[in-house]
C-alpha beads as a LAMMPS data file, in Angstrom:
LAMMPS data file: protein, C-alpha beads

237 atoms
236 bonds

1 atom types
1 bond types

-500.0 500.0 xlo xhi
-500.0 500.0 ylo yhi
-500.0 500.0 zlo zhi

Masses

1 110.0

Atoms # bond

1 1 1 -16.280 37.568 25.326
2 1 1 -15.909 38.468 22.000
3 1 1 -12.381 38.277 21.886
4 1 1 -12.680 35.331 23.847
5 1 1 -15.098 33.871 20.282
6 1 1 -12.298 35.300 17.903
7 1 1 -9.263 32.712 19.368
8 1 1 -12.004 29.919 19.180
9 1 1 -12.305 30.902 15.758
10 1 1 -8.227 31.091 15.370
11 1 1 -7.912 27.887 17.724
12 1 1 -10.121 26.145 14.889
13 1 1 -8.363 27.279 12.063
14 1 1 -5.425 26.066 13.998
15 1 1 -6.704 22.369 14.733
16 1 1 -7.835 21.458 11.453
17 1 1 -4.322 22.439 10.012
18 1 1 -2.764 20.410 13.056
19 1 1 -5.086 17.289 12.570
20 1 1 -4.282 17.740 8.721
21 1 1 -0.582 17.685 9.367
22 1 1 -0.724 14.970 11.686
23 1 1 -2.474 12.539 9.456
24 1 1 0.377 13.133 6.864
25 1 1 3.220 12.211 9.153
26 1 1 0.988 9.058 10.115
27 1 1 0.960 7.921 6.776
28 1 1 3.273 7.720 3.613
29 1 1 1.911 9.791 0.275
30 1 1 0.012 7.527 -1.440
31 1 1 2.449 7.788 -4.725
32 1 1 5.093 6.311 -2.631
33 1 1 2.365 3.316 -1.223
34 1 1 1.513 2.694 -4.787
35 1 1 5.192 1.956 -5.727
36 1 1 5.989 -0.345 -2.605
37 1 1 2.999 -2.481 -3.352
38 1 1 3.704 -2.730 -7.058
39 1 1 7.443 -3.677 -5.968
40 1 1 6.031 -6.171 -3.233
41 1 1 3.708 -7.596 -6.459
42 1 1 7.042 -7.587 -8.861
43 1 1 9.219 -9.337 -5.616
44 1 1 6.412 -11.772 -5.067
45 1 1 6.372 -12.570 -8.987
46 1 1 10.099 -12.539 -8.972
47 1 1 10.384 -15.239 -6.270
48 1 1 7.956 -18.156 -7.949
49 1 1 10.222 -17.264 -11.113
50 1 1 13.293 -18.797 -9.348
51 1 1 10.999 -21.688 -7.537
52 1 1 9.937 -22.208 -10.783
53 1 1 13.555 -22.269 -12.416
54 1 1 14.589 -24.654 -9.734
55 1 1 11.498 -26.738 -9.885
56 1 1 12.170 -27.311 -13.605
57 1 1 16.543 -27.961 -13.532
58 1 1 15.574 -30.249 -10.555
59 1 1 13.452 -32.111 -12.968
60 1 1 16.390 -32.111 -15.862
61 1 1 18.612 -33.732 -13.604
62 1 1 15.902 -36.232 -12.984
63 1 1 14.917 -37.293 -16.280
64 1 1 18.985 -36.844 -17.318
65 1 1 20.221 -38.946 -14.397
66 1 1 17.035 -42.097 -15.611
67 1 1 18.025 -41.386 -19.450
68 1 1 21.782 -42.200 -17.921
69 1 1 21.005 -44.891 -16.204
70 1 1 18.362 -46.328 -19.019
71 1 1 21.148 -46.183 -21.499
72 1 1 23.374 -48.189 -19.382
73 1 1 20.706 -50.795 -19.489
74 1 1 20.373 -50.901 -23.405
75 1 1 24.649 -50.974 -23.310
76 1 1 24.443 -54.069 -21.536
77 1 1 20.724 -55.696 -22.891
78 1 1 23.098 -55.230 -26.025
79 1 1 26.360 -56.985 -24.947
80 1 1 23.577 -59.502 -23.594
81 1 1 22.323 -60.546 -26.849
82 1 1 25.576 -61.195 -28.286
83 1 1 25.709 -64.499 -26.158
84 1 1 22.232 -65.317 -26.049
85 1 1 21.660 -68.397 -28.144
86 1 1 17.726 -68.851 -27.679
87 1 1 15.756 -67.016 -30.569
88 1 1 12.451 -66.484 -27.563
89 1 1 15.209 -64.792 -25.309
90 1 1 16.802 -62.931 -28.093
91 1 1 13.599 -61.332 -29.335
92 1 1 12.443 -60.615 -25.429
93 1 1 15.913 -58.818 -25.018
94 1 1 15.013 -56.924 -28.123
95 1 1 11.666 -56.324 -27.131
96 1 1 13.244 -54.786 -23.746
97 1 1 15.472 -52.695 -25.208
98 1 1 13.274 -51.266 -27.636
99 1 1 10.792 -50.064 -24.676
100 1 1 13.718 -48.619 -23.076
101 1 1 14.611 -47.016 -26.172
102 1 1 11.101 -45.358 -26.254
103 1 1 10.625 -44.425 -22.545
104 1 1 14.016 -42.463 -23.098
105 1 1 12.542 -40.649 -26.257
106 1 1 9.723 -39.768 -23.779
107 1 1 12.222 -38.667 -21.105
108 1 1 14.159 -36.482 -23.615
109 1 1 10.897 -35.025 -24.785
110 1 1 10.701 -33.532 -21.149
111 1 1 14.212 -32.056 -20.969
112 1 1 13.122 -30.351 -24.067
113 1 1 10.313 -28.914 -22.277
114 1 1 11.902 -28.333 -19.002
115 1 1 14.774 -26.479 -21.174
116 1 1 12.059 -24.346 -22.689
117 1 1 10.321 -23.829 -19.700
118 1 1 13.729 -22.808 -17.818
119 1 1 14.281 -20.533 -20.897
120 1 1 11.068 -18.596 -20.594
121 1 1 11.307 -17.814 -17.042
122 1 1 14.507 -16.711 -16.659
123 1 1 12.964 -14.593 -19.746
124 1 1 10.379 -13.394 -17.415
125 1 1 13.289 -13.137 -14.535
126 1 1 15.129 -10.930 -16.663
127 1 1 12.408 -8.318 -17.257
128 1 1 10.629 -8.490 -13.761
129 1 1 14.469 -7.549 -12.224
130 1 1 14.460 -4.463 -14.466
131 1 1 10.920 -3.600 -13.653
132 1 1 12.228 -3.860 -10.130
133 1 1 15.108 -1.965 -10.182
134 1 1 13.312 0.461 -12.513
135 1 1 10.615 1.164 -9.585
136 1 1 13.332 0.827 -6.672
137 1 1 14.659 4.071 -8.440
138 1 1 11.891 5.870 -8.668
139 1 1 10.484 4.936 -4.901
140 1 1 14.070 6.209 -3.851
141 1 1 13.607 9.375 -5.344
142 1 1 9.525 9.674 -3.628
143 1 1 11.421 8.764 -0.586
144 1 1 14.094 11.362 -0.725
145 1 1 11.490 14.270 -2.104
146 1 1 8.912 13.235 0.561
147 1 1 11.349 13.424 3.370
148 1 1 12.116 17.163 2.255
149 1 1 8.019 17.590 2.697
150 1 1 8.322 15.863 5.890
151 1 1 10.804 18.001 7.742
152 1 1 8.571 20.968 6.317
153 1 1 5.637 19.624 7.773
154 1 1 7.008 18.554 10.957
155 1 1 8.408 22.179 11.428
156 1 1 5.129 23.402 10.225
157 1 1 3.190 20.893 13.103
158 1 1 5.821 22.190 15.796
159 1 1 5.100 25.997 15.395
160 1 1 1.098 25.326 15.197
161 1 1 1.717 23.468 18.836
162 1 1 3.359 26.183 20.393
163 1 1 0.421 28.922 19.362
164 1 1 -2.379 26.175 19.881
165 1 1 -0.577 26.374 23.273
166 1 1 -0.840 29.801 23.243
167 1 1 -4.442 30.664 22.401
168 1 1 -5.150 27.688 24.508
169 1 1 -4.013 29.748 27.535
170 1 1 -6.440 32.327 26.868
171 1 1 -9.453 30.637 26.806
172 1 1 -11.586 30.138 30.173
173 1 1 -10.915 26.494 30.934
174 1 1 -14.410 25.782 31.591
175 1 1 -15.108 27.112 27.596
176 1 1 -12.060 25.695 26.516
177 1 1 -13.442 21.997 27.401
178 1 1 -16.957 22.971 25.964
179 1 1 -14.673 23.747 22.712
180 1 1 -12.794 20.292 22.672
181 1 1 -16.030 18.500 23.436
182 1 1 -17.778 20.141 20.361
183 1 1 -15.459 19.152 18.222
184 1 1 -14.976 15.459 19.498
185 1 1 -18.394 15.200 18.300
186 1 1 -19.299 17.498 16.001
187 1 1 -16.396 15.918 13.199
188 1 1 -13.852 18.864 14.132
189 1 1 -16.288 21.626 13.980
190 1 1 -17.075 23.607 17.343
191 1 1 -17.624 26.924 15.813
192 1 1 -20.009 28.110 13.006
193 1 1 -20.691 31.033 11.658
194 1 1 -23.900 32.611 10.431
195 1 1 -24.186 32.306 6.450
196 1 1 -27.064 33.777 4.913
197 1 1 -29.172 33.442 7.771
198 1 1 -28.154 29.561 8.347
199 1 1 -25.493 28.438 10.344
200 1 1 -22.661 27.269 8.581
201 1 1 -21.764 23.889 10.561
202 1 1 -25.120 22.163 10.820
203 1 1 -27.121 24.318 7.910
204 1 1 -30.029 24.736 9.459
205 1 1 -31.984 28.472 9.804
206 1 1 -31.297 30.606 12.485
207 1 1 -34.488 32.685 13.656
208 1 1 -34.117 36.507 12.299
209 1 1 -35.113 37.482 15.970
210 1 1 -31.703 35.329 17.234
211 1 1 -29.666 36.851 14.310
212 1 1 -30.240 40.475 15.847
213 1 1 -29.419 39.287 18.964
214 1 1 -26.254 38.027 18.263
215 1 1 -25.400 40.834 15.800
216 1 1 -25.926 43.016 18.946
217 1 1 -24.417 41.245 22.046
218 1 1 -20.855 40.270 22.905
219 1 1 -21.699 36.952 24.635
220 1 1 -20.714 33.710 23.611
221 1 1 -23.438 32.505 21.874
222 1 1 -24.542 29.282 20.518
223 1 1 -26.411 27.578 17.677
224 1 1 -29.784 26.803 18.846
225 1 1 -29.749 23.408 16.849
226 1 1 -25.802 22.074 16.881
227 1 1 -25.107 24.100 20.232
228 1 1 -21.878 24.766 18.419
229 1 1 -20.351 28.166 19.036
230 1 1 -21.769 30.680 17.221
231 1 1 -20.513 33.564 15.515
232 1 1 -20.342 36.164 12.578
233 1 1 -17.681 36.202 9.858
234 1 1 -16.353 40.025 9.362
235 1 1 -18.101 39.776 5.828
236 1 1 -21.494 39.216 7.787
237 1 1 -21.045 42.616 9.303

Bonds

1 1 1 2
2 1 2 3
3 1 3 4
4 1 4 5
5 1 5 6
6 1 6 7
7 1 7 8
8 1 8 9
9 1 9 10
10 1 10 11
11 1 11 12
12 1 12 13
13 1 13 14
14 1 14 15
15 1 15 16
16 1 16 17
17 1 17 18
18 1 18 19
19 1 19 20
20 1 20 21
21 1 21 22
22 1 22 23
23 1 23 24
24 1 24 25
25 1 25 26
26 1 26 27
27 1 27 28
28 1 28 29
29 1 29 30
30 1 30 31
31 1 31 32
32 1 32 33
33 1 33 34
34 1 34 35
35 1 35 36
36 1 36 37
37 1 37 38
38 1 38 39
39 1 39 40
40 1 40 41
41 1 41 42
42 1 42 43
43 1 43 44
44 1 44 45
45 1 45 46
46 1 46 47
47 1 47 48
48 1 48 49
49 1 49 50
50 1 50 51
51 1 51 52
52 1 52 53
53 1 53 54
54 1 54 55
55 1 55 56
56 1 56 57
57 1 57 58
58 1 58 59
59 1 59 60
60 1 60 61
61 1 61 62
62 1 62 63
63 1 63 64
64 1 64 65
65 1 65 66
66 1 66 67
67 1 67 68
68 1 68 69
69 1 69 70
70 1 70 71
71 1 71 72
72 1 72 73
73 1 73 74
74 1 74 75
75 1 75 76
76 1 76 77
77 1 77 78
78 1 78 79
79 1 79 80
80 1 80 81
81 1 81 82
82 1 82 83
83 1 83 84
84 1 84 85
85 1 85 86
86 1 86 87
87 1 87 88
88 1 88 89
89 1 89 90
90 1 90 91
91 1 91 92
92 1 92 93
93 1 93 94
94 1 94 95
95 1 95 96
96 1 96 97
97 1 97 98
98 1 98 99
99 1 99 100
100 1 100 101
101 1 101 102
102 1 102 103
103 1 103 104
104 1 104 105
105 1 105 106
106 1 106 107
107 1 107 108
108 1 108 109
109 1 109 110
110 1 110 111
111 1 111 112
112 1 112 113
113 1 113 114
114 1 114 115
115 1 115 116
116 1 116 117
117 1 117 118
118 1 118 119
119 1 119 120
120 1 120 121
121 1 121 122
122 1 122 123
123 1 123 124
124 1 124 125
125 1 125 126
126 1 126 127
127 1 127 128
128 1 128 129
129 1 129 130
130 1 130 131
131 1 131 132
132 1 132 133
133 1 133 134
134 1 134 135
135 1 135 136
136 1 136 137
137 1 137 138
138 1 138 139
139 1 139 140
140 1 140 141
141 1 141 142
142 1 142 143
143 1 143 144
144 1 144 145
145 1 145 146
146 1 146 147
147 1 147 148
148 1 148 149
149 1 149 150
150 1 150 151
151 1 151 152
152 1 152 153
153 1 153 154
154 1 154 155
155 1 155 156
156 1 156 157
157 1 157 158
158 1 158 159
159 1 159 160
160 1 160 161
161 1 161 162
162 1 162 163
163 1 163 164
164 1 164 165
165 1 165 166
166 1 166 167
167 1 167 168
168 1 168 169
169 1 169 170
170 1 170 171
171 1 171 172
172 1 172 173
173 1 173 174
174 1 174 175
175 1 175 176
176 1 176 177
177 1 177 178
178 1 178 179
179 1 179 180
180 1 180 181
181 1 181 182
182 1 182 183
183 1 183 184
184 1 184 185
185 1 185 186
186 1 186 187
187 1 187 188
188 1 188 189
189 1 189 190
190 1 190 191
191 1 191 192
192 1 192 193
193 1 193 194
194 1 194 195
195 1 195 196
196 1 196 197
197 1 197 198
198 1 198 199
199 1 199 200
200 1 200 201
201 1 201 202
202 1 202 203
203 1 203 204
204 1 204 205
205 1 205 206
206 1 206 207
207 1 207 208
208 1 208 209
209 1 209 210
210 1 210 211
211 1 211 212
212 1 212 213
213 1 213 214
214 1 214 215
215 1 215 216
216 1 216 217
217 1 217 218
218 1 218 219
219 1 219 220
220 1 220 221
221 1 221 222
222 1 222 223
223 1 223 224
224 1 224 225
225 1 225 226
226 1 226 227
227 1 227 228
228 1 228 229
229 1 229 230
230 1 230 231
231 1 231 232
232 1 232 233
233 1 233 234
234 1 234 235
235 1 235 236
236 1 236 237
């Protein structure tokens, strides 16, 4: 049986590497998350750039196409007045194409500031698609140097399953399920060892009475308060 301890104790070692491994395939390094949300962030910023853009030319053509058509008024208010021969009508005309005159200051005020606005975006634009293609770069090269890793680990993962599979096959089934039980609920841990007269998984003090006992026999013995396995390191000894 105390051989039978000694591949629990390798079997352990063995699972928390696996479970280790496996949680890094599941999941990208967190340098290359990091990069793909800043680069979802600069995309996102990117995109209400060129809403905003259109938003703002849509508007030009607007207030261009009203100047246009406002200024086609005033050209023929004008020709208007020439044959007007009441002095009530002439001074109305005048009075309409002055307000015309005014609303198209206003409108040209606002191509101004859609120009400016247009101007300062595609500013913005500019230096968000650099940021981008800056970070694309550099997620690219995570990418590349992380799939090396990968194919490391996943070798690594595939030659723990095979002697998992191995020491598996030489534990007694009915231990072997105590084992995977343990560690279901005991975060991993199944086996502890006896550390300065405490065991190591749950802390607590092991009687001086049990720690001769188990320094003696070659039973499988347990923890009397975790019921984990229980066991001495060769430093113990």
């Amino acid at each position: 049986m105390d051989n039978i301890i000694k591949i629990l104790c390798q079997l352990q070692d063995i699972d928390l590497q696996y479970e280790s491994f496996a949680s890094q395939l599941k999941s990208s390094p967190q340098s290359i998350l990091d990069l793909e949300a800043k680069i979802a962030s600069l995309e996102a910023q990117q995109a209400n750039a060129e809403n905003l853009i259109k938003t703002f030319e849509k508007k030009q053509r607007t207030y261009e196409s009203d100047i246009r058509d406002n200024e086609a008024h005033i050209k023929r208010s004008r020709e208007k007045t020439k044959s007007i021969k009441s002095n009530k009508e002439y001074q109305a005309l005048l009075k309409e194409i002055e307000d015309t005159e005014k609303k198209n200051a206003v409108l040209e005020e606002e191509v101004i500031k859609c120009l400016y606005e247009m101007e300062s975006s595609s500013g913005a634009l500019t230096t968000e698609k650099e940021k981008l293609k800056d970070l694309q770069k550099r997620l690219n090269k995570e990418k590349k140097t992380y799939e090396v890793q990968r194919k490391d680990i996943e070798q690594r993962f595939s030659a723990l399953e095979t002697e998992r599979k191995s020491l598996a096959d030489q534990v007694p089934k009915n231990v072997l399920s105590r084992y995977t039980f343990l560690r279901k609920v005991g975060q991993g841990v199944a086996v502890g060892f006896v550390e300065k007269g405490t065991c190591s998984a749950c802390h607590t003090n092991i009687p001086a009475q049990y720690v001769i006992e188990l320094r003696k026999t070659q039973d499988i013995q347990y923890c009397l308060t975790c019921q984990r396995f229980l066991t001495w390191r060769d430093e113990e000894l």
